[in-house]
TORLOPA-852734 format. One line per field, with one value per residue: residue in one letter; residue number from 1; x, y, z of N, C-alpha, C, O, CB in turn. Coordinates in pm, 1 decimal. Each point is the difference from the previous one (the first is absolute). Glycine has a CB too. Example, Ala and Ser with C-alpha at 12.3 -4.5 7.8 and 13.67 -1.06 7.14 Angstrom:
// residues 2
residu: c(A|S)
num: c(1|2)
n_px: c(1319.0|154.2)
n_py: c(-569.0|222.3)
n_pz: c(780.0|-196.6)
ca_px: c(-89.0|82.0)
ca_py: c(119.0|119.0)
ca_pz: c(0.0|6.0)
c_px: c(90.0|-77.0)
c_py: c(120.0|109.0)
c_pz: c(0.0|73.0)
o_px: c(103.6|50.9)
o_py: c(-1.9|110.8)
o_pz: c(66.5|16.9)
cb_px: c(-292.8|67.5)
cb_py: c(-115.4|-173.6)
cb_pz: c(58.1|-231.4)
***
This chain:
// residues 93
residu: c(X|X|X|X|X|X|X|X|X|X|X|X|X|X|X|X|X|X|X|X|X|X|X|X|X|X|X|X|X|X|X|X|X|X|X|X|X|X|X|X|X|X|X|X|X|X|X|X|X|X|X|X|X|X|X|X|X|X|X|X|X|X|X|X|X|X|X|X|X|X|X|X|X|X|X|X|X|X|X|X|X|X|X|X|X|X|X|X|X|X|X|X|X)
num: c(1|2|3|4|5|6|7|8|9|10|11|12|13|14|15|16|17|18|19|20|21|22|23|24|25|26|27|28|29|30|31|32|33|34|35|36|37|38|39|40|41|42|43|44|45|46|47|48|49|50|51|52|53|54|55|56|57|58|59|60|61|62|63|64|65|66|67|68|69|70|71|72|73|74|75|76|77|78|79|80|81|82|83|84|85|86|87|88|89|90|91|92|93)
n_px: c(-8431.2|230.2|-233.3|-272.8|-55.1|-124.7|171.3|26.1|-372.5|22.1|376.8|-154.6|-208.8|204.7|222.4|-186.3|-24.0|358.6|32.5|-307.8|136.5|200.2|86.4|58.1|205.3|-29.6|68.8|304.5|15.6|8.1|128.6|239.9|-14.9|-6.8|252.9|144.3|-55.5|-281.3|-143.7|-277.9|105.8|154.7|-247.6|-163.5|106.1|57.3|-353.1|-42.1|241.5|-121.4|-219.7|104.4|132.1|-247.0|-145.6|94.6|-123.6|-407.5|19.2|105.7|-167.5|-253.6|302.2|177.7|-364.1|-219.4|-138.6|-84.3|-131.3|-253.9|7.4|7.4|258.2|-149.9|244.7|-166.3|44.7|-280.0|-24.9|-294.1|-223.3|212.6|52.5|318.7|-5.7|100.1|73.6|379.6|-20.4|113.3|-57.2|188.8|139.1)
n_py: c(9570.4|-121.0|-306.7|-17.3|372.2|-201.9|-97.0|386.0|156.6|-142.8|268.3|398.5|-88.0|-110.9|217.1|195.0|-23.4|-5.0|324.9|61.0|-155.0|181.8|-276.8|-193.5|-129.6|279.0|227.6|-197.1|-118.5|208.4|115.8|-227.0|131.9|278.3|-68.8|-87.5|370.0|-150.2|219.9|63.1|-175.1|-188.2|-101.9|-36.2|-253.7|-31.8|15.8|-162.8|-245.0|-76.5|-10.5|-207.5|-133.8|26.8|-206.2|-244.5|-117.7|-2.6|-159.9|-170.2|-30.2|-12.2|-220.7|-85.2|43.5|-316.6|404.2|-37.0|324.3|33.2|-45.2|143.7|-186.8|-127.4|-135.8|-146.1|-167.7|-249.6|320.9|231.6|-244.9|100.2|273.7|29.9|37.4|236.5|-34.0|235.4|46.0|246.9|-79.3|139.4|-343.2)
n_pz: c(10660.7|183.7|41.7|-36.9|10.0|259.4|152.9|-51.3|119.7|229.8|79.8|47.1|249.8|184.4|76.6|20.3|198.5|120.3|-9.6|76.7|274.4|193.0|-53.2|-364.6|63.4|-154.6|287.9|46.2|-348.5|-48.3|173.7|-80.6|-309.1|21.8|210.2|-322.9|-127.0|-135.6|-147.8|94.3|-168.6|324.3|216.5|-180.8|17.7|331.5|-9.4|-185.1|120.3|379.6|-109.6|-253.3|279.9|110.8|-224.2|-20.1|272.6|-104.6|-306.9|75.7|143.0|-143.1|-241.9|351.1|38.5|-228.5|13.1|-353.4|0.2|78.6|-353.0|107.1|-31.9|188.0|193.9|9.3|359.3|66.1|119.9|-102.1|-107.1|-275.6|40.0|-153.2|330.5|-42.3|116.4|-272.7|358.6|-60.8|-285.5|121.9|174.4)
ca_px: c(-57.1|75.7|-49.3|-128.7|-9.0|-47.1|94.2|94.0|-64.6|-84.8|116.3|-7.3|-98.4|49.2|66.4|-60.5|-121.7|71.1|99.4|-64.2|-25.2|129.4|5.0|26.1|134.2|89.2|21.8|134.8|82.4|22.7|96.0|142.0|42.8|26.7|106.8|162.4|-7.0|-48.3|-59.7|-144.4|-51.3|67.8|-82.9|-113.7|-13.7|79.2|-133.9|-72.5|50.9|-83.8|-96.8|-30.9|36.9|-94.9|-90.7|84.5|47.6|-109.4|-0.7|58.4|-32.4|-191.4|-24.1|41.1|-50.5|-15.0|-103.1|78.2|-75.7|-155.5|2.1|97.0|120.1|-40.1|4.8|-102.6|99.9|-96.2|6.6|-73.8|-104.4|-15.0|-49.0|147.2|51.5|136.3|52.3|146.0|87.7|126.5|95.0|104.5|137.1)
ca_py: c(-5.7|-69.1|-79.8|2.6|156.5|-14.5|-70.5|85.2|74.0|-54.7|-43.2|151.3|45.5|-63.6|74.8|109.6|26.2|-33.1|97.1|116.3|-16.4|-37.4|-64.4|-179.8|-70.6|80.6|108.5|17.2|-17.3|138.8|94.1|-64.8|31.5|121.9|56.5|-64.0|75.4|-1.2|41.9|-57.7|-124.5|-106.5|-77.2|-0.2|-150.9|-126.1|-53.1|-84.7|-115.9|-86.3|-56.2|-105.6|-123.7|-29.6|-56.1|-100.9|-116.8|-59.5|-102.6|-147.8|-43.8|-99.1|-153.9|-136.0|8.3|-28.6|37.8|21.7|142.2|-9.1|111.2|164.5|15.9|-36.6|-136.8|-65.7|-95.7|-103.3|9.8|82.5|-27.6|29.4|137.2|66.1|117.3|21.3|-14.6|-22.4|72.2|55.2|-12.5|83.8|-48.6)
ca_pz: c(133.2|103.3|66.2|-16.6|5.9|99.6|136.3|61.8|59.6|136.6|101.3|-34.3|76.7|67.2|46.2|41.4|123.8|110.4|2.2|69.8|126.4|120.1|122.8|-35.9|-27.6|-173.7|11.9|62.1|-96.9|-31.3|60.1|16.5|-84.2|-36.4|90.4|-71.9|-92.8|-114.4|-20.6|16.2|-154.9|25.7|70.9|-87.3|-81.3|99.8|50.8|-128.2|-59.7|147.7|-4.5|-123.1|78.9|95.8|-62.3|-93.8|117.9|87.3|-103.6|73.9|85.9|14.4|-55.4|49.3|74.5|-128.9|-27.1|-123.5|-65.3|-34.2|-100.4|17.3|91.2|119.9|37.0|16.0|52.5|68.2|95.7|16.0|-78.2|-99.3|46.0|9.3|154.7|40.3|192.9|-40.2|81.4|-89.9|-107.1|-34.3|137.1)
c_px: c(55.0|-105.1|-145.6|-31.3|-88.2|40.4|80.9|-107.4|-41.6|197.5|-5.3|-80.5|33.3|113.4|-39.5|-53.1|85.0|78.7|-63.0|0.4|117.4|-24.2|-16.6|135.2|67.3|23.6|156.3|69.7|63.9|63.8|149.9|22.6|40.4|114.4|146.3|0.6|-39.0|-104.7|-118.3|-17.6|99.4|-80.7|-108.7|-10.3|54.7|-126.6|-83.1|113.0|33.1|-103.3|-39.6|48.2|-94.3|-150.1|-27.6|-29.7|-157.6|-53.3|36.3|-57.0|-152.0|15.5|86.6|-132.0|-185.3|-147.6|27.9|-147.0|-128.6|15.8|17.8|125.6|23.9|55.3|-42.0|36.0|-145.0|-49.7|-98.9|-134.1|8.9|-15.6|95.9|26.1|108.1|33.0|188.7|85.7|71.2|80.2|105.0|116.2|99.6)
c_py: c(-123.1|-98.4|40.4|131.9|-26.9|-50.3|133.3|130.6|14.1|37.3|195.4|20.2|-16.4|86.7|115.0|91.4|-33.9|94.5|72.8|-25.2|-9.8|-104.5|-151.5|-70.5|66.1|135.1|-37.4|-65.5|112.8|100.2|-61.6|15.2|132.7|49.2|-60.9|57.2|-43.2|81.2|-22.5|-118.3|-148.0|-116.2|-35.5|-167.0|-90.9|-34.4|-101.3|-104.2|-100.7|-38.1|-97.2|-111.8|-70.8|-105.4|-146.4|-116.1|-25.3|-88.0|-156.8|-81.2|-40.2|-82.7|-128.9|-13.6|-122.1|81.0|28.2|115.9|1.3|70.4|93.0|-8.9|-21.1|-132.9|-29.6|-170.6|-56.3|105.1|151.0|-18.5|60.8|152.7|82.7|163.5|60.2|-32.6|-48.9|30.4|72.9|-34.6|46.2|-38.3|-106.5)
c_pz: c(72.2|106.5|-31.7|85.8|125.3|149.0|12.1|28.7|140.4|110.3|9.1|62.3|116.0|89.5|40.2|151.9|145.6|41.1|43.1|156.4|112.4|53.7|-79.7|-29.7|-131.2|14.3|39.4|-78.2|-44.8|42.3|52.2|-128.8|-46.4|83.7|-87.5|-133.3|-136.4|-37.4|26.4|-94.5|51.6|106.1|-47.6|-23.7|82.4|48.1|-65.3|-40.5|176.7|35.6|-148.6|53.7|98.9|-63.9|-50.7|103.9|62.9|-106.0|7.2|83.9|-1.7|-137.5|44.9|74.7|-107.4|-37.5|-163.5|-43.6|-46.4|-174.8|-45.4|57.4|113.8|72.9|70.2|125.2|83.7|104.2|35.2|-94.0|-133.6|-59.2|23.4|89.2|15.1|91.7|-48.3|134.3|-94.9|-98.5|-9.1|116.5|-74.7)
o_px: c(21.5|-28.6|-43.7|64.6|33.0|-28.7|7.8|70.1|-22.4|3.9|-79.7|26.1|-13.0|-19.7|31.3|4.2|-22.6|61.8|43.7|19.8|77.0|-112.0|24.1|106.4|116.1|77.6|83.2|119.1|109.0|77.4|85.8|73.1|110.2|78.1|109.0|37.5|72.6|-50.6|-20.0|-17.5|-43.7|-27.3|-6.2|-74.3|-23.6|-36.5|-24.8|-56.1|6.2|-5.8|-109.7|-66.5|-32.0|-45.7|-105.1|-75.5|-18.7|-8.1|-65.6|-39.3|-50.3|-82.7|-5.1|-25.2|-83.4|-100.2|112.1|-113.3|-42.8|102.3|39.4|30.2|113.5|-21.4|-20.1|94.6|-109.4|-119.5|-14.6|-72.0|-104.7|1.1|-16.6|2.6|100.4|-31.7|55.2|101.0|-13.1|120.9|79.3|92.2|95.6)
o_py: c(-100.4|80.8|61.0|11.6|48.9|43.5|39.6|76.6|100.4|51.1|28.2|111.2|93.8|37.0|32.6|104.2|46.0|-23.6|65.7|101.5|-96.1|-36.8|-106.6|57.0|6.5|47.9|58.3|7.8|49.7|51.1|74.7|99.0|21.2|78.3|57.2|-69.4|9.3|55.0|-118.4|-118.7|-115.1|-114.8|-122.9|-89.8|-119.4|-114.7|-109.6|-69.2|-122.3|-97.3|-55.2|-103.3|-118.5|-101.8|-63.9|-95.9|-103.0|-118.7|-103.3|-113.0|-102.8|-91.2|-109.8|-119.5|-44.6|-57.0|-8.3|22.8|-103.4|33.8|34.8|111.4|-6.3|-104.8|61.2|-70.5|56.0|28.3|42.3|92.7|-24.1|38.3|104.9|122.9|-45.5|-101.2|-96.3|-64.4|4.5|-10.5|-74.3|74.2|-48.2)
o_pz: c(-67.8|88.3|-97.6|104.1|108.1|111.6|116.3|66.3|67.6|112.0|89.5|46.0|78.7|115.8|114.5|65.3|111.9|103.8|94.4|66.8|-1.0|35.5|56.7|24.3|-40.5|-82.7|-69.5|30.2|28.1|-80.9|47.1|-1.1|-50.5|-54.0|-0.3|-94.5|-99.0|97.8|27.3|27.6|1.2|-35.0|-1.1|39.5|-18.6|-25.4|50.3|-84.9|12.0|75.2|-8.3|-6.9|8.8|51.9|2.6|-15.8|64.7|31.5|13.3|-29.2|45.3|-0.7|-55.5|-15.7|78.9|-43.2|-50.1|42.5|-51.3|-59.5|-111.3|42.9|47.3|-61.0|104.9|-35.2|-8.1|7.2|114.6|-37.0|-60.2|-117.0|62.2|-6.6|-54.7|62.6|53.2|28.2|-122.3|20.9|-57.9|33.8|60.8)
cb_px: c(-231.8|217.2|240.8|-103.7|-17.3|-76.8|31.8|181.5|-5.8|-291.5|271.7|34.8|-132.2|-60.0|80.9|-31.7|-224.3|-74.0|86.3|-173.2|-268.8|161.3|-134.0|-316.2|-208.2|-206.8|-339.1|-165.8|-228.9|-215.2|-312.4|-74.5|-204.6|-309.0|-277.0|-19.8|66.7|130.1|164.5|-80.3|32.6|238.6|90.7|110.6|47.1|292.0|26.7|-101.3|126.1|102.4|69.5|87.9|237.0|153.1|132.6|293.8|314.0|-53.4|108.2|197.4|245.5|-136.1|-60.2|307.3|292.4|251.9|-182.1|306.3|235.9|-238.3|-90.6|-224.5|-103.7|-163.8|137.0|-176.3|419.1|245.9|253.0|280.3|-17.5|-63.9|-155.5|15.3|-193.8|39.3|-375.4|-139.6|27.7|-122.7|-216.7|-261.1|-277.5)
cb_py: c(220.2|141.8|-103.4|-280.7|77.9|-38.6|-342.6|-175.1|-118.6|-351.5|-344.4|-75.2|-124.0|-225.4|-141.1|-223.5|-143.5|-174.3|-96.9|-55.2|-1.2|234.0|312.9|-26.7|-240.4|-179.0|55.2|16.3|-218.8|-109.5|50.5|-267.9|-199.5|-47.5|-62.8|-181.0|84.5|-240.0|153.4|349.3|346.8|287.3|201.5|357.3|193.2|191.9|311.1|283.1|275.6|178.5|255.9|240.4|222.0|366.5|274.3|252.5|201.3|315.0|308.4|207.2|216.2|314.3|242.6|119.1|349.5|-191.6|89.1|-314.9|153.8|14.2|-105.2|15.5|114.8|233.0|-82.2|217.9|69.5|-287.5|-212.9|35.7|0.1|-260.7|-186.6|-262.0|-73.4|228.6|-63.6|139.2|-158.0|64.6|56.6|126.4|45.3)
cb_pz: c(-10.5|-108.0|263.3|-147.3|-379.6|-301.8|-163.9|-200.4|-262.8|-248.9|-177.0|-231.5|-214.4|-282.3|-212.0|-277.5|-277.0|-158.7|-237.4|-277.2|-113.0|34.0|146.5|-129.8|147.6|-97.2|119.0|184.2|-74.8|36.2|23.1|187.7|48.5|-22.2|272.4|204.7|237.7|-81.5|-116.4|33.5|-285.0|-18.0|146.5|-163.1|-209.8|116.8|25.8|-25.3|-310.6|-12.7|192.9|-195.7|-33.2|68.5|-28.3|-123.0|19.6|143.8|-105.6|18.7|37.3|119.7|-140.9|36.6|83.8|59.3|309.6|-116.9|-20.4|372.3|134.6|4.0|-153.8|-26.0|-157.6|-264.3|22.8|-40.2|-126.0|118.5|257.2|162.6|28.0|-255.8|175.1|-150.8|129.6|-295.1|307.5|131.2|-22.2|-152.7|189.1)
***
């Protein structure tokens, strides 16, 4: 088995859903890809390995930022009291 199943279940949901919906940033990944003649499974994984990037660089950015992880995974930082918020915006730019 290859990485962590769970992290790779959640990015697969991720891609998924971005594909089910017209008009997002991964739907038009996706169909650019498929137009340069790749396969579904092929876009599939170009999508999911864009959004793992996507994932990665916001990471980065909230521990320069010096927020740092809660227990669950949650992040936790001053600036929201603790109560690890979102509000990432478009990951997938």
């Amino acid at each position: 088995m290859r990485g962590n199943r769970k992290l790779n279940d959640a990015m697969h949901l991720i891609a998924v859903t971005q594909i089910r919906n017209t008009g997002t940033p991964g739907r038009v990944f996706y169909d650019c890809k498929l137009a340069e003649g790749k396969t579904k499974k092929e876009a599939l994984r170009a999508l999911k390995r864009r959004v793992s990037h996507a994932v990665w660089r916001q990471l980065q950015v909230d521990l320069g930022r010096g927020h740092r992880l809660g227990p669950l995974g949650g992040i936790l930082s001053e600036d929201d009291g603790g109560r690890g918020g979102r509000g990432h915006g478009d990951l997938l730019r």
